[in-house]
SESE-130829 format. One record per atom (N, C-alpha, C): atom name; y, x, z. Coordinates in steps of 0.1 Angstrom, whole numbers, padded with zeros to 4 digits, always signed. Example, Ala and Ser with C-alpha at 12.3 -4.5 7.8 and 13.67 -1.06 7.14 Angstrom:
BEGIN
at yy xx zz
N -0057 +0132 +0078
CA -0045 +0123 +0078
C -0033 +0132 +0078
N -0022 +0128 +0071
CA -0011 +0137 +0071
C +0000 +0129 +0079
//
This chain:
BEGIN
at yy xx zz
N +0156 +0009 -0114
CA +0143 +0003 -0109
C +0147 -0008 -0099
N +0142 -0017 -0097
CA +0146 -0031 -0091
C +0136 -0026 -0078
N +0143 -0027 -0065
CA +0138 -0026 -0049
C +0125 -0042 -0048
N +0120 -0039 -0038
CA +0108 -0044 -0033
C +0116 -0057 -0026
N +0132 -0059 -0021
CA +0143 -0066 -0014
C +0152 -0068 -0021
N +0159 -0077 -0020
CA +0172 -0076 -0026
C +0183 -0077 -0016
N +0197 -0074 -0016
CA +0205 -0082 -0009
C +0213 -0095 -0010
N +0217 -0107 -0007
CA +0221 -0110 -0016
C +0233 -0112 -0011
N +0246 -0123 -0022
CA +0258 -0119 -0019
C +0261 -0120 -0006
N +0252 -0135 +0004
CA +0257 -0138 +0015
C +0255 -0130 +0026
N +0248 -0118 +0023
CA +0242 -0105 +0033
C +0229 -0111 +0037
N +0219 -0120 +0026
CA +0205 -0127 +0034
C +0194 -0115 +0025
N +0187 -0114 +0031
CA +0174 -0106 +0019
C +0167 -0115 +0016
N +0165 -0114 +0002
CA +0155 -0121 -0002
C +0146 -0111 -0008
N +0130 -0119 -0011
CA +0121 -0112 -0014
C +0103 -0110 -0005
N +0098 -0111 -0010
CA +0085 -0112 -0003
C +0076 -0101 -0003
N +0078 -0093 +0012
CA +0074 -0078 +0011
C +0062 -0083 +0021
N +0049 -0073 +0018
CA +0041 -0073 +0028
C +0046 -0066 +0044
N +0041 -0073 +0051
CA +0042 -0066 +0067
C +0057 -0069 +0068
N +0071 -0073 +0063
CA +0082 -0072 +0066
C +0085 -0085 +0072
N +0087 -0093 +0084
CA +0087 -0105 +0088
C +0103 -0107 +0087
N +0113 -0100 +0090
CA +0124 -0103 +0095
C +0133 -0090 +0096
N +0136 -0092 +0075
CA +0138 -0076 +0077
C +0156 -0074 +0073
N +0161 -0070 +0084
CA +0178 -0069 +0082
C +0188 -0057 +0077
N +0199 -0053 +0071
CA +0203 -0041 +0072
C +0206 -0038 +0085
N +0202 -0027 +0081
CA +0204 -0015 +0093
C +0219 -0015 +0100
N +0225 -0014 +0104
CA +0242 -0014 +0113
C +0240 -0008 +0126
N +0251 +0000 +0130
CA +0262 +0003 +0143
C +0264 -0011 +0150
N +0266 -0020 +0144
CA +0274 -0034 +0144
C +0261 -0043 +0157
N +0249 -0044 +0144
CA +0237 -0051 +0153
C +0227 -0044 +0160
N +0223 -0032 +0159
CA +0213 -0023 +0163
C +0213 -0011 +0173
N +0226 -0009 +0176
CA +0232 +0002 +0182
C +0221 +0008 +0193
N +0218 -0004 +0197
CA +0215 +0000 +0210
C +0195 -0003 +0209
N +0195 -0006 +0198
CA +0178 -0006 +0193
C +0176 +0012 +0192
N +0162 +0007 +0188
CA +0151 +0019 +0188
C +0140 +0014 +0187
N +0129 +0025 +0183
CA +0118 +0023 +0181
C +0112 +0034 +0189
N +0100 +0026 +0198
CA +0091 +0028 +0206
C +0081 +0039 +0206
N +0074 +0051 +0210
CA +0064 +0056 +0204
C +0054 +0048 +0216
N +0046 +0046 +0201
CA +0032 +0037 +0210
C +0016 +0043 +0200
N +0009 +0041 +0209
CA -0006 +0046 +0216
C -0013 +0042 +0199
N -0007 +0030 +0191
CA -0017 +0026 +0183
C -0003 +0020 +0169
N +0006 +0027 +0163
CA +0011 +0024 +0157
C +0014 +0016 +0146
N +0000 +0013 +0140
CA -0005 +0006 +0131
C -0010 -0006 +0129
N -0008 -0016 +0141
CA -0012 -0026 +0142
C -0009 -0037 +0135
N +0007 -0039 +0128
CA +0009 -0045 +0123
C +0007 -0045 +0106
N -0007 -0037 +0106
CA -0013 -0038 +0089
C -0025 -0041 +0090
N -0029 -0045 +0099
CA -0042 -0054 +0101
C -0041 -0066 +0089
N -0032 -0068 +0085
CA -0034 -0080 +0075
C -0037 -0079 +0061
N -0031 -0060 +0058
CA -0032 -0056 +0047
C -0042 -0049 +0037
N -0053 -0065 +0036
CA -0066 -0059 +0030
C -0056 -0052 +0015
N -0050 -0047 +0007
CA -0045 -0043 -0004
C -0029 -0042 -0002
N -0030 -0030 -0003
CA -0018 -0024 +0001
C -0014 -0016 -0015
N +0004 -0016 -0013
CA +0010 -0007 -0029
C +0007 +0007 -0027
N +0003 +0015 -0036
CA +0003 +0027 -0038
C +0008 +0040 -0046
N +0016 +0047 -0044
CA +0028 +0052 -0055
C +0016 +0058 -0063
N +0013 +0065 -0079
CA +0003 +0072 -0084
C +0003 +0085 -0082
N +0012 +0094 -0072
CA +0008 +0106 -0065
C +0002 +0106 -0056
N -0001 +0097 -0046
CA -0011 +0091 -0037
C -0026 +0087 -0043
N -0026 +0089 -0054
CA -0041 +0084 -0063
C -0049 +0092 -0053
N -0047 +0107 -0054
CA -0060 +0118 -0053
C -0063 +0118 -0037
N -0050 +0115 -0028
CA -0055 +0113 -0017
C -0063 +0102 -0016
N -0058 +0087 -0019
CA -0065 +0075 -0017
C -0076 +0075 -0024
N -0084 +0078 -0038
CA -0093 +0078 -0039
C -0105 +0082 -0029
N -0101 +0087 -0021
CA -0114 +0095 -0013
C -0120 +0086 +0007
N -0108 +0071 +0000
CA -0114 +0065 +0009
C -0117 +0049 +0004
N -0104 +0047 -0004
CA -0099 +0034 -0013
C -0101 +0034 -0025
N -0108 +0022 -0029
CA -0103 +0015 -0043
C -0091 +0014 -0047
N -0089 +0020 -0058
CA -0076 +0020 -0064
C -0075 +0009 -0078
N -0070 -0003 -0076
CA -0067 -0014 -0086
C -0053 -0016 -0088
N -0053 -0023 -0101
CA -0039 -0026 -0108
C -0038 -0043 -0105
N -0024 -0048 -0103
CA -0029 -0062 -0103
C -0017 -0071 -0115
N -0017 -0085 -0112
CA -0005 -0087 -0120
C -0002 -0082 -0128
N +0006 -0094 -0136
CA +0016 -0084 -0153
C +0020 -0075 -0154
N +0024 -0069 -0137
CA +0034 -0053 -0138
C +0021 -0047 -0136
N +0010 -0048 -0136
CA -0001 -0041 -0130
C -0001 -0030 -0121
N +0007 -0035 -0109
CA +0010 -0029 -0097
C -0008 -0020 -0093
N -0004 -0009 -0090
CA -0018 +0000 -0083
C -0014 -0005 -0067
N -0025 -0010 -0063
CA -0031 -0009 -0046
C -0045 -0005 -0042
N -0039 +0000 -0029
CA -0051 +0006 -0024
C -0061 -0005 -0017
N -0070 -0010 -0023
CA -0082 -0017 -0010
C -0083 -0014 -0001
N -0080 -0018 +0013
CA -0086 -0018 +0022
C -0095 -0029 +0037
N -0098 -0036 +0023
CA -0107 -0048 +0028
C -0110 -0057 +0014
N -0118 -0066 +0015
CA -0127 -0075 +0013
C -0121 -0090 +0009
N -0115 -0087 +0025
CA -0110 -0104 +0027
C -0095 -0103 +0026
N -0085 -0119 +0024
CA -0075 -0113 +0026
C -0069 -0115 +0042
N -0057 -0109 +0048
CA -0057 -0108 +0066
C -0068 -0096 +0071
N -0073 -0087 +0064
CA -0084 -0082 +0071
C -0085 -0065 +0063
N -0080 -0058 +0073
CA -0081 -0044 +0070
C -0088 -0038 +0074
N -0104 -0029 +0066
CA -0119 -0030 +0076
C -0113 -0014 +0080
N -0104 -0009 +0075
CA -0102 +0005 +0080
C -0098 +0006 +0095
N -0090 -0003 +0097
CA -0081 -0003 +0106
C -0087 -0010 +0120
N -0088 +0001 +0135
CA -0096 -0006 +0147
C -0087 -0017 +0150
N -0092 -0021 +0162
CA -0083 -0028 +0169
C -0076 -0027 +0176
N -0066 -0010 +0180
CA -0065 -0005 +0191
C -0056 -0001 +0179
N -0048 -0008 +0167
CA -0038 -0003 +0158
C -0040 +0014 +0150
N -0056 +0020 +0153
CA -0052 +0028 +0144
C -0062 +0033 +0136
N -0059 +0036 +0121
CA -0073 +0041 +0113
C -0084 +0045 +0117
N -0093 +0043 +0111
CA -0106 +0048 +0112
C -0105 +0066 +0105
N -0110 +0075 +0114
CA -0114 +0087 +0108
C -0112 +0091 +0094
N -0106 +0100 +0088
CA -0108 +0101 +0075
C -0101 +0089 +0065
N -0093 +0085 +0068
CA -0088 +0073 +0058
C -0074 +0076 +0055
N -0070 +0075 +0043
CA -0060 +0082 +0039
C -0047 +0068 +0042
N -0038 +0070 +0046
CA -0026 +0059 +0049
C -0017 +0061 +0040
N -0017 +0050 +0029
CA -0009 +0050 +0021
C +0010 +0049 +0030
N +0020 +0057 +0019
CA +0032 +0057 +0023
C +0040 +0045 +0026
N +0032 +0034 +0022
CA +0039 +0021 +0022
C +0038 +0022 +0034
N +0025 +0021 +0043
CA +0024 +0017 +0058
C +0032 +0020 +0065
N +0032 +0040 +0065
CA +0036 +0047 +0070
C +0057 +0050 +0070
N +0061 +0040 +0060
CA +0075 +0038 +0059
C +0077 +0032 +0072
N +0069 +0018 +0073
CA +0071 +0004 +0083
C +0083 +0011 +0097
N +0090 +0006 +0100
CA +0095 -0008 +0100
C +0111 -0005 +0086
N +0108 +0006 +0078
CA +0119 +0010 +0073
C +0118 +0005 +0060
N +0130 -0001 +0049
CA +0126 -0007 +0040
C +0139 -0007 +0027
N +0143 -0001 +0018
CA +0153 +0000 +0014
C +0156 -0016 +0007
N +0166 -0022 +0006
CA +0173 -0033 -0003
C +0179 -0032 -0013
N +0180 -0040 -0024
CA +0189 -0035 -0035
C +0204 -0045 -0034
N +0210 -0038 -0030
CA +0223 -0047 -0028
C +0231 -0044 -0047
N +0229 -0057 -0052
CA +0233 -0053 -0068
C +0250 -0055 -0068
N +0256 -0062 -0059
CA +0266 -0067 -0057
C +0272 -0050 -0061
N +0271 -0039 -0049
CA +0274 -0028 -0043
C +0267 -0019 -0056
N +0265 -0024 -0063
CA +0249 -0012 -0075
C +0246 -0001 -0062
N +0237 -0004 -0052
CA +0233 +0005 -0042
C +0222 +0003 -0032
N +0217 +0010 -0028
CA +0202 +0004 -0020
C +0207 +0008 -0005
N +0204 -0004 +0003
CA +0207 -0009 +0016
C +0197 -0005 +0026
N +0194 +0005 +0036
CA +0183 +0005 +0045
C +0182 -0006 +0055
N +0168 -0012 +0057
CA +0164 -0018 +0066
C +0156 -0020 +0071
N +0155 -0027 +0085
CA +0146 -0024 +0095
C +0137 -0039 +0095
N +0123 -0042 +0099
CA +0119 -0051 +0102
C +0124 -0057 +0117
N +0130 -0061 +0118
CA +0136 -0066 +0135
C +0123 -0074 +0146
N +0116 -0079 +0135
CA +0102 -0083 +0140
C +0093 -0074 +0144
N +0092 -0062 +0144
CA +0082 -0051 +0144
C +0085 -0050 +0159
N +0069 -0050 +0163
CA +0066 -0054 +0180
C +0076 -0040 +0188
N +0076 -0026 +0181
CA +0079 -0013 +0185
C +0089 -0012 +0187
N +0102 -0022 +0181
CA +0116 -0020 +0181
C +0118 -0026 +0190
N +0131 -0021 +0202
CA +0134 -0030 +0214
C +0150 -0021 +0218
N +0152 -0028 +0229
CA +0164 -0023 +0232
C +0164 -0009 +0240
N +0170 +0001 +0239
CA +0167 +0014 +0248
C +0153 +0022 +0238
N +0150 +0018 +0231
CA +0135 +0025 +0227
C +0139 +0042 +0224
N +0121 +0045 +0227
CA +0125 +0059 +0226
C +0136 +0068 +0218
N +0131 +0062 +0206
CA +0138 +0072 +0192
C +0142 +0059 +0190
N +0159 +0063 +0196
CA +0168 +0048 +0188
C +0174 +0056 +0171
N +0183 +0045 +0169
CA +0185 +0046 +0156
C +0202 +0051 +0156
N +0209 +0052 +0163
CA +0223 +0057 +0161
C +0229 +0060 +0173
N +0232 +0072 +0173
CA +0243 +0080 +0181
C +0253 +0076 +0189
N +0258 +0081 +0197
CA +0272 +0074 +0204
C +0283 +0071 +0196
N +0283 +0078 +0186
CA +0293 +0077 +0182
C +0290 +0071 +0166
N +0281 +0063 +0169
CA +0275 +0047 +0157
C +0267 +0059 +0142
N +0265 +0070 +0144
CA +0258 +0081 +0131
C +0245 +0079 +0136
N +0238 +0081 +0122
CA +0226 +0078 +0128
C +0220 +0087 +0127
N +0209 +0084 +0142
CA +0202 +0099 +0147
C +0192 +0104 +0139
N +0191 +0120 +0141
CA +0184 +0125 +0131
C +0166 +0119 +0130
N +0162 +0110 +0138
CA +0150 +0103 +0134
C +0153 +0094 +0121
N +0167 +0089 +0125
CA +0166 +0077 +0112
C +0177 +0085 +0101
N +0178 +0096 +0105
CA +0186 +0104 +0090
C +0167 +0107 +0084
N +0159 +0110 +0088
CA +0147 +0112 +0081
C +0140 +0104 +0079
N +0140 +0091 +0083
CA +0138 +0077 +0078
C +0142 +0077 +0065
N +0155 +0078 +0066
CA +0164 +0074 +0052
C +0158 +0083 +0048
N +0155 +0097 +0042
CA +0149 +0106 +0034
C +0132 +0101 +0028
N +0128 +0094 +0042
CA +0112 +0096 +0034
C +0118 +0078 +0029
N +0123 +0075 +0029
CA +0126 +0060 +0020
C +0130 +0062 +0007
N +0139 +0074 +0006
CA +0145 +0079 -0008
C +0134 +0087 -0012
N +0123 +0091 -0009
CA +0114 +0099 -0018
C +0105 +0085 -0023
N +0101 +0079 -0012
CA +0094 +0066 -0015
C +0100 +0055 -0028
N +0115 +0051 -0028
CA +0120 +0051 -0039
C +0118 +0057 -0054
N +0116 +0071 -0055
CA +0113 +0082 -0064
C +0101 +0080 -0066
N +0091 +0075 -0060
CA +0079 +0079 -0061
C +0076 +0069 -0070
N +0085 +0054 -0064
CA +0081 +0037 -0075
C +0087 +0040 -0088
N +0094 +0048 -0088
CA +0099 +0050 -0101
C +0087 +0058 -0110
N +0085 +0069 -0107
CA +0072 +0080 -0111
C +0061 +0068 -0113
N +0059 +0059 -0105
CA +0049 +0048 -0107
C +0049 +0042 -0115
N +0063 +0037 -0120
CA +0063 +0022 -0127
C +0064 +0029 -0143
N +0068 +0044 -0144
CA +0062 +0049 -0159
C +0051 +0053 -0159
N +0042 +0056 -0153
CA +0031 +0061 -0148
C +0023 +0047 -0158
N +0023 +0033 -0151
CA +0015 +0020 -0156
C +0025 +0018 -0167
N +0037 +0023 -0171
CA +0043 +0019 -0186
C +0031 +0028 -0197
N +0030 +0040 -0191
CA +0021 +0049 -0202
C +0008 +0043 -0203
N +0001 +0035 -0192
CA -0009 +0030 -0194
C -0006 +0020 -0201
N +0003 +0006 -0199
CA +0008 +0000 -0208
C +0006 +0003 -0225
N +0010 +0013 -0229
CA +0016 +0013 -0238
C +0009 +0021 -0246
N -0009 +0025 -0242
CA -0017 +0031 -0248
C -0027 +0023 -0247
N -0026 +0007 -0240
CA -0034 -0003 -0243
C -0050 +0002 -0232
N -0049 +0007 -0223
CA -0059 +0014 -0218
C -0063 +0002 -0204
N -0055 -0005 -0203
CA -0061 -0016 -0193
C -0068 -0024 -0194
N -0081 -0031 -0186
CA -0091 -0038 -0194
C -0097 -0046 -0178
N -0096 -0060 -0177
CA -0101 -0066 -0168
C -0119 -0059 -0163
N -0118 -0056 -0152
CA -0129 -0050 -0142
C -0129 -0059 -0131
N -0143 -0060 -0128
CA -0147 -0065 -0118
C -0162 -0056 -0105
N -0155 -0060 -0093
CA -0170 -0053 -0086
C -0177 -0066 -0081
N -0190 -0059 -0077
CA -0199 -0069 -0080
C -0213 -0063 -0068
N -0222 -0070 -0063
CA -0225 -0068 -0048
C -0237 -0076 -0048
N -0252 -0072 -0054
CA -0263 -0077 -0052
C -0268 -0077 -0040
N -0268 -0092 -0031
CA -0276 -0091 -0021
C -0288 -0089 -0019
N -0296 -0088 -0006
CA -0314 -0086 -0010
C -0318 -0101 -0002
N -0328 -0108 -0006
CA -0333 -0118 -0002
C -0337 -0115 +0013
N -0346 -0125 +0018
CA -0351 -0125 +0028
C -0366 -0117 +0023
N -0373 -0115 +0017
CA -0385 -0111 +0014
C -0384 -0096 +0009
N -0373 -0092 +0007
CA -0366 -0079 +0001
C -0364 -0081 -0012
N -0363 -0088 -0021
CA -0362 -0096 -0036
C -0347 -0091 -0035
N -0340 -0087 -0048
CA -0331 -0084 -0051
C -0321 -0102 -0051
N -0311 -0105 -0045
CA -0310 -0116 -0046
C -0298 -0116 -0063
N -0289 -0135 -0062
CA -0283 -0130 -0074
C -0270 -0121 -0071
N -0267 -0114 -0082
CA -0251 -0105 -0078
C -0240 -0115 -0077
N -0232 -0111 -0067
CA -0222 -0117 -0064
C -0209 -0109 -0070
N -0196 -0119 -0071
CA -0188 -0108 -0077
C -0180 -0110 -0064
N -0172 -0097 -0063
CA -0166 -0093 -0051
C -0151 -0094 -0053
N -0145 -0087 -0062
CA -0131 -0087 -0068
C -0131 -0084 -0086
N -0118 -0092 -0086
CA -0114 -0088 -0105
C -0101 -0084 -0103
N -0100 -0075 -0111
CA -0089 -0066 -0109
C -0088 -0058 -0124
N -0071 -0053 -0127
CA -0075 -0045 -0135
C -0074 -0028 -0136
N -0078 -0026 -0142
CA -0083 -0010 -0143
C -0086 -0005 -0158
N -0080 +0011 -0157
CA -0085 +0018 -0172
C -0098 +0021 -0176
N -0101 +0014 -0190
CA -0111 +0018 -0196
C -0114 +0026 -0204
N -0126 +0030 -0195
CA -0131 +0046 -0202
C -0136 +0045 -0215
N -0141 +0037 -0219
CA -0141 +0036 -0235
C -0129 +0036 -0244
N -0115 +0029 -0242
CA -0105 +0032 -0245
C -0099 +0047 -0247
N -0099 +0051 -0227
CA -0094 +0065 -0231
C -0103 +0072 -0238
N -0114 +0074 -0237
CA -0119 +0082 -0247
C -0118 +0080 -0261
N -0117 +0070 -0266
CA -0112 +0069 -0280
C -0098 +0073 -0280
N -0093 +0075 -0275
CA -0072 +0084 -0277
C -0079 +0093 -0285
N -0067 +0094 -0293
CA -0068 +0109 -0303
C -0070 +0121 -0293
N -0069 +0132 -0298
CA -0069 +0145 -0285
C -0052 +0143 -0285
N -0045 +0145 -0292
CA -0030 +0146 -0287
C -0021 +0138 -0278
N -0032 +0127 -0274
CA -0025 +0121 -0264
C -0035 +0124 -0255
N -0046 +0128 -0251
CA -0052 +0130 -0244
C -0043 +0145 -0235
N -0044 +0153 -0244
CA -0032 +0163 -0242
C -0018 +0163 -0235
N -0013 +0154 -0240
CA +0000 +0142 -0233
C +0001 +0143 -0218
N -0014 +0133 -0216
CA -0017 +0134 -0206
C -0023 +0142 -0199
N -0029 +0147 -0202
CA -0032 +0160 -0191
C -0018 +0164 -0187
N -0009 +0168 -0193
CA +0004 +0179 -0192
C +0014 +0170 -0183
N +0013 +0162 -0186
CA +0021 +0150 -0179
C +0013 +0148 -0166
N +0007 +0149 -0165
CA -0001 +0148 -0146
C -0014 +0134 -0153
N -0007 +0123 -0159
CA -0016 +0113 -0155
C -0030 +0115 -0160
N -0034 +0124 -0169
CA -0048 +0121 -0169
C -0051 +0125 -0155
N -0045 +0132 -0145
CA -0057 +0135 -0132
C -0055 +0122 -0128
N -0046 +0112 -0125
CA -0042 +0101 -0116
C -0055 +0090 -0124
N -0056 +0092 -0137
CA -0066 +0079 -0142
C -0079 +0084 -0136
N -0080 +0096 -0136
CA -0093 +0101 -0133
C -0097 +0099 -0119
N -0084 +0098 -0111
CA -0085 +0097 -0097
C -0090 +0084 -0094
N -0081 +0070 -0099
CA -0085 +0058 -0103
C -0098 +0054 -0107
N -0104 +0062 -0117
CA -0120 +0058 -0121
C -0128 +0058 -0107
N -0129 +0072 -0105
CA -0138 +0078 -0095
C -0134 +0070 -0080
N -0124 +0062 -0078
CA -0122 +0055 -0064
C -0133 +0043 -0064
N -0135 +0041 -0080
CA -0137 +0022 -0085
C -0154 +0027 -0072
N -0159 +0036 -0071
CA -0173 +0041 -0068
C -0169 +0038 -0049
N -0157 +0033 -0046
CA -0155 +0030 -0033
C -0160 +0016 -0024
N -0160 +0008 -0037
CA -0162 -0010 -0032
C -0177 -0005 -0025
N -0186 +0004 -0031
CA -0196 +0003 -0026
C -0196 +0004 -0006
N -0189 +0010 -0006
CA -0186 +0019 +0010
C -0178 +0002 +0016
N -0167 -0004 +0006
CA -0163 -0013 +0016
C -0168 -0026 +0017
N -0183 -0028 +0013
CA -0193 -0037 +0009
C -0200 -0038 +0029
N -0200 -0024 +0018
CA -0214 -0018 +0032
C -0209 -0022 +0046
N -0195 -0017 +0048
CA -0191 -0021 +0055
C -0184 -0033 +0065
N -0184 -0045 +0055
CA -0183 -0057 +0055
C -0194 -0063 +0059
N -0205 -0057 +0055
CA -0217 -0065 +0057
C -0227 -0057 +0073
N -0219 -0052 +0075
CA -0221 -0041 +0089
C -0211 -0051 +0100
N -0196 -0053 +0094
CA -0193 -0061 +0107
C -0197 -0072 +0104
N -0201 -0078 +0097
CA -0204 -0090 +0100
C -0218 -0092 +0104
N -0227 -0088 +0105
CA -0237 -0088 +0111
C -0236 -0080 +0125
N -0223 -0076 +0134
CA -0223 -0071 +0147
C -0217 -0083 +0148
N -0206 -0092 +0140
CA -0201 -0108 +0149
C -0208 -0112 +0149
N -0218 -0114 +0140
CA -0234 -0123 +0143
C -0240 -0121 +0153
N -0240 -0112 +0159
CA -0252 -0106 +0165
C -0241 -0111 +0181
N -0231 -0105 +0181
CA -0220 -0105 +0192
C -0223 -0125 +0196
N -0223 -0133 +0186
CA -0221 -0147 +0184
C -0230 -0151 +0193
N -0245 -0147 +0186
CA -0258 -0153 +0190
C -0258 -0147 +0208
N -0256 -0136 +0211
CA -0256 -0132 +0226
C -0253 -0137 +0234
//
């Protein structure tokens, strides 16, 4: 499975990760004396991420706050969490979720990031060197006196290799959907009300793609079966039932923006 980074021969990463500004391998060499911060609001730096990746064992959690969409040819699953793009309506201003909102693993890796060094056939850990939390002396540094690294970032590396495992479980996960032809362009869609209370016209909101329930239900039972036993019919099921979320991040859209309005006119 090809990493989200690459390394390349000259030791530069290439690749265009969300949230990752300035993201380097890990070393004794350059970081020794880094660490990462524990701070008040740790999530600030996903304020940008109206649509974030989501592995498909995360479906059942994320369903219950997020839209769950496929995008692009790989038909990557992300979780919604905004409208616009730069704009995460989950997330305060004070860097941390809103009540009840499930945080996909992607976030919760940050600032940690594996590379695929192909040179080596081996994945490379890294840190975003940009992430406001990393500094010199920080609470929970990253390596030992003696250049090993401390057991915060021996468990770094662990939840980065389950996160690895998990893109893999993923990317057969949308090969089965793939390959039982079950994807079908979806769109949500957001009638406003006039000034008079007149239904105004529907607006579309996002296109995205997603499984169609007319499809799966036409599968023979034996793949239907398939799936069950194989986990993914609960994950498509998870998926359907999330699509019933744009409603919530509508509402919500149209809630702050009518408090800047209101903030504006004051």
């Amino acid at each position: 499975m090809a990493s989200e980074t690459k390394l390349t021969p000259g030791g530069q990463i290439s690749g265009n990760v969300l949230f990752y500004k300035q993201p380097e391998p890990l070393s004794p060499e350059m970081h020794k004396s880094l660490g990462v911060n524990r701070v008040d609001g740790p999530f600030g730096f996903a304020k940008e991420g109206h649509a974030v990746p989501l592995a498909v064992t995360e479906f059942s959690l994320a369903a219950l706050s997020s839209p769950i969409i496929f995008v692009g040819d790989d038909k990557m699953p992300l979780a919604v969490m905004g409208l616009n793009p730069g704009e995460n309506l989950y997330l305060r201003e004070d860097g941390i979720f809103e009540a009840g909102i499930y945080v996909p693993a992607y976030i919760r890796r940050y600032p940690f990031v594996f590379a695929n060094d192909s040179g080596a056939n081996q994945m490379i850990l890294c840190i975003d060197r940009a992430a406001d939390f990393i500094s010199e002396g920080g609470d929970l540094p990253f390596f030992n006196a003696d250049n090993s690294p401390t057991e915060y970032t021996q468990n770094c590396i662990e939840f980065c290799n389950n996160y690895e495992l998990e893109r893999q479980r993923t990317n057969n996960f949308v090969q089965i959907l793939k390959d039982l032809d079950l994807f079908e362009l979806k769109s949500a869609t957001h009638t406003p009300m006039n000034a008079d209370g007149s239904a105004g016209e529907p607006q579309t909101v996002a296109e995205f793609w997603g499984v169609s329930e007319e499809k799966l239900n036409a599968l023979p039972t034996d793949k239907l079966v398939e799936l069950r036993n194989n986990g993914a019919l609960m994950q498509i099921y998870a998926h359907l039932i999330s699509l019933h979320g744009w409603d919530k991040l509508i509402a919500l859209q149209i809630y702050k923006n009518a408090v800047a309005a209101d903030a504006a006119a004051g």
